[in-house]
Phi, psi and omega in degrees: 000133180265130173283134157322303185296334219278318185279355186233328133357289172281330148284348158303305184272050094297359154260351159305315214268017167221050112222073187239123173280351192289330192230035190297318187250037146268147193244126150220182199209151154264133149228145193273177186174126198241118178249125178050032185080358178255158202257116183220141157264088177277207172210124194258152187209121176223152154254106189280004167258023177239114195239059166225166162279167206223144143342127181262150161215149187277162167247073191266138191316164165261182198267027257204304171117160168297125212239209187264330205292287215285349174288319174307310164328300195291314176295324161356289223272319189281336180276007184265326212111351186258162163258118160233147170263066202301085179304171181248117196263348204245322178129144180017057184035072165258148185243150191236154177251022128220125185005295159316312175292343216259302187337280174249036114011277190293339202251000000 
């Protein structure tokens, strides 16, 4: 199900980035990844105008959960020159909206 906050954010900055030329050849992707039978969504972020290898970085979530922050980082990091992953440490992007949930969430 798409969150509102979540859906109108992210079409803004996909209508930033792509008419912005600084971010015209940024790239990213979803990706599943399956740990032990559970279901994980990370996120890959490249800039395809850096044609060298380039560093790799994981990008791990707060305890928030995978969020918009940590995809946005993983993109930061990719207009810098790295390849990053915002990885999913909880499983199908679930995200908690308070603290309690974050809790257990971790355990």
């Amino acid at each position: 199900m798409i969150r509102i906050r979540t859906a109108v954010p992210t079409a803004i900055l996909s209508l930033f980035m792509t008419s912005t030329q600084a971010l015209a050849e940024m790239q990213t992707e979803t990706i599943e990844y399956t740990v032990d039978g559970e279901t994980f969504t990370g996120y890959l972020a490249w800039d395809d105008e850096f044609d060298q290898k380039r560093p790799g970085v994981l990008v791990v979530h707060e305890w928030w959960g995978h969020n918009d922050f940590a995809r946005e980082q993983a993109e930061k990091l990719a207009a810098s020159g790295y390849t990053a992953f915002a990885l999913d440490m909880y499983g199908s992007g679930k995200q908690a909206d308070h603290p309690d949930t974050a809790q257990k969430f971790m355990q």
